[in-house]
C-alpha positions, 0 to 999 in steps of 0.5 A: 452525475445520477443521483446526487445530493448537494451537500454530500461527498462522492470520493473515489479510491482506486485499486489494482490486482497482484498482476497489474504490472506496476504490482508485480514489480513492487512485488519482486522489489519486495520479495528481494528485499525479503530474501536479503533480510533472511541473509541479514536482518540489517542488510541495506536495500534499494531495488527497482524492477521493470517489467515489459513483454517476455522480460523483467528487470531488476536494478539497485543496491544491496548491502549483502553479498550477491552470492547469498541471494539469488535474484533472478530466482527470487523474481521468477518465484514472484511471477509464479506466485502471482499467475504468470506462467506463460506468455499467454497470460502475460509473462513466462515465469519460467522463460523470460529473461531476467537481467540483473544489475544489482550492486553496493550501496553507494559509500558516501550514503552509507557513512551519513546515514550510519557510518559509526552510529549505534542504530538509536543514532541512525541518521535519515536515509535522505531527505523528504516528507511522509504523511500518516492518516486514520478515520473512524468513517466506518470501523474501529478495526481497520480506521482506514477510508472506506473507499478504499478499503472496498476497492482492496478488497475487490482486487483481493477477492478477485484474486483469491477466487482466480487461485482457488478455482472459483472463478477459472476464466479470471487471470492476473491483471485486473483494476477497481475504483470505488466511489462512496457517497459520503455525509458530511457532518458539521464537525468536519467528519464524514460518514459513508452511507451508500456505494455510488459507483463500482468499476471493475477492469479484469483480464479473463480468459478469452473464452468467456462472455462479457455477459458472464463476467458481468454477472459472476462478479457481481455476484461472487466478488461485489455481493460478497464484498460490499454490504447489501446495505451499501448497494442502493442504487450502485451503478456497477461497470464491468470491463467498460472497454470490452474484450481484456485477455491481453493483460500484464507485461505483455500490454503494459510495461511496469515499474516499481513505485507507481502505485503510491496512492494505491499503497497508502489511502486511495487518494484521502491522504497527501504523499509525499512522493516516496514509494515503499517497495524494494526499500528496507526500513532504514529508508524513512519513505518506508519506516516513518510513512508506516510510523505515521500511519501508527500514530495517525491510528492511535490518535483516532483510536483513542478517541482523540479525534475522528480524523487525523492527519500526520506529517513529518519531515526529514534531512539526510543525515540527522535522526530528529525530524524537521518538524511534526504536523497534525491536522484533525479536520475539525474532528478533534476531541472537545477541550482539545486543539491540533496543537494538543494533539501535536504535544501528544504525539511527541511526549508518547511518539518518537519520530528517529529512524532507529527507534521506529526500526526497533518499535514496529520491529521492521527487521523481519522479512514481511514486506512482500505481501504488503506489496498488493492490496495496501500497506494500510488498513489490513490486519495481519499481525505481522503488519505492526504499524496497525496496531495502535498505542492505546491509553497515551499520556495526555498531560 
């Protein structure tokens, strides 16, 4: 490695475009869970999509009626709404056939997870284990890792500037990674202080240079991204393999649920190995994911630590969780310990399915736009579970 010092830590966090082809399946995963949550704000979701040339399909179970929401419409809505309007970028909105196998869920699950039980009551959709996180590395807003931050904003600028014109020859797919040199500090806290490496890989438009890709994104998404005072010394690698116009579907097949990492913290965080779209809230993958996320935020926005890291774990069925861990890296606050941390959280937390529903009120059909870019560190004020709990009790 160029430039490096012994000592520091270079951590990478990847991201992708709205167009890669696992994206884009979370996203008609999500835009259907939308539209049954329009139908009924307790309609029961679990829907997968696979995408492949000139082709998407949508597989799952859904509490609502069929005849209330059209599928195969909603998911040529999502393909326009990301780019894809012909087969010469990577998929034919309009023509490309749809198959449908969408059916109830299962009965057997339904009655141990809700059966008669008022919402306050409502068992864990299965079993499983889900992990929040926060850092104070770079920002007081966000509390979320900077490298991957930067590598959502990339991906986001690329394709904010592909819809408004700034950038026409850019098209839906596209990837970034992100290494940050970072400190380490002697209480076990980190702090960024320069970008180390950018990589960018973005289909464009077959007409234009590898000299001008390079060069407008540098200049109109890195520059307008990155803080100057990040760029020392950044080696910035553009589209490494060359030509990319073939992007998509028609060069890759995509599948719901495969950018886990991407979804949550760049790789800082363990995962459970539940993904989150196409599952309504009553799914614990999803809810307490974005409930521990919630807490995990809270903590270091208190001041209680600078790192946090919280996990918690289920059984199919029951309402209490298994267990609570909270590590802190070492960064708790002075006078404090991780198992202060974990009394705190269970005195201001609670961790039960229902509660967490009616907390982050997660009824609402938002869940499309948190299907790119990450589900954490984004500010929008429909994503409630970024909104930290502030003066917790302590004693």
């Amino acid at each position: 490695m160029e430039g490096y010092k012994k000592g520091h830590l270079y951590f990478a966090s990847e991201s992708v475009g709205e167009g890669h082809p696992d994206k884009l399946c979370d996203q008609v995963s999500d835009g259907i869970l939308d539209a049954c949550l329009r139908v009924d704000p307790n309609a029961k979701v679990a829907m997968e999509t696979a995408t492949k040339t000139g082709m998407v399909v949508l597989l799952g179970e859904v509490s609502v009626d069929n005849t209330k929401v059209n599928f195969e419409e909603v998911a040529r809505r999502v393909c326009k709404e990301v780019g894809f309007t012909s087969e010469e970028v990577g998929l034919d909105c309009a023509n490309c056939k749809v198959i449908v196998n969408v059916h109830a869920q299962d009965a057997n699950i339904a009655a141990a997870v809700h059966g008669t039980k008022d919402e306050s009551d409502m068992g864990a959709g299965d079993q499983g284990l889900m992990f929040g996180y926060a850092t104070d590395e770079w920002d007081t807003e966000t509390l979320h890792p900077y490298s991957h931050v930067l590598a959502n904003k990339i991906c986001e600028e690329m394709a904010i500037q592909r819809k408004n014109g700034g950038i026409p020859w850019l098209r839906p797919d596209c990837k970034s990674q992100v290494i940050v040199e970072y400190e380490k500090l002697s209480n076990g806290h980190v702090k960024p202080i320069r970008v180390y490496n950018i990589l960018i890989s973005t289909q464009h438009d077959p007409s234009v240079s590898q000299e001008e890709i390079i060069s407008v994104l540098t200049e109109k998404v890195i520059k307008k991204i990155v803080p100057a005072e990040m760029l020392v010394d950044t080696k910035i690698v553009i589209n490494p393999s060359g030509k990319f116009d073939v992007g998509g579907p028609a060069a890759d097949a995509g599948l719901t649920g495969r950018k886990i990492i991407v979804d949550t913290y760049g790789g800082w965080c363990p995962h459970g190995g539940g993904a989150f779209s196409g599952k309504d809230a009553s799914k614990v993958d999803r809810s307490a994911a974005y409930y521990g996320r919630y807490v995990a935020k809270s903590l270091v926005a208190n001041k209680l630590a600078h790192r946090v890291l919280v996990q918690v774990s289920y059984a199919i069925g029951l309402a209490d969780p298994l267990s609570i861990h909270v590590d802190s890296y070492g960064t708790v606050k002075e006078g404090l310990t991780d198992d202060d941390l974990v009394r705190i959280v269970t005195k201001n937390f609670n961790f039960r399915p229902g509660n967490i529903l009616k907390e982050l009120d997660l009824k609402r059909p938002i869940y499309q736009k948190s299907a790119a870019f990450g589900h954490f560190g984004r500010v929008d004020k429909d994503f409630t579970w970024e909104t930290p709990k502030m003066n917790l009790k302590l004693d």
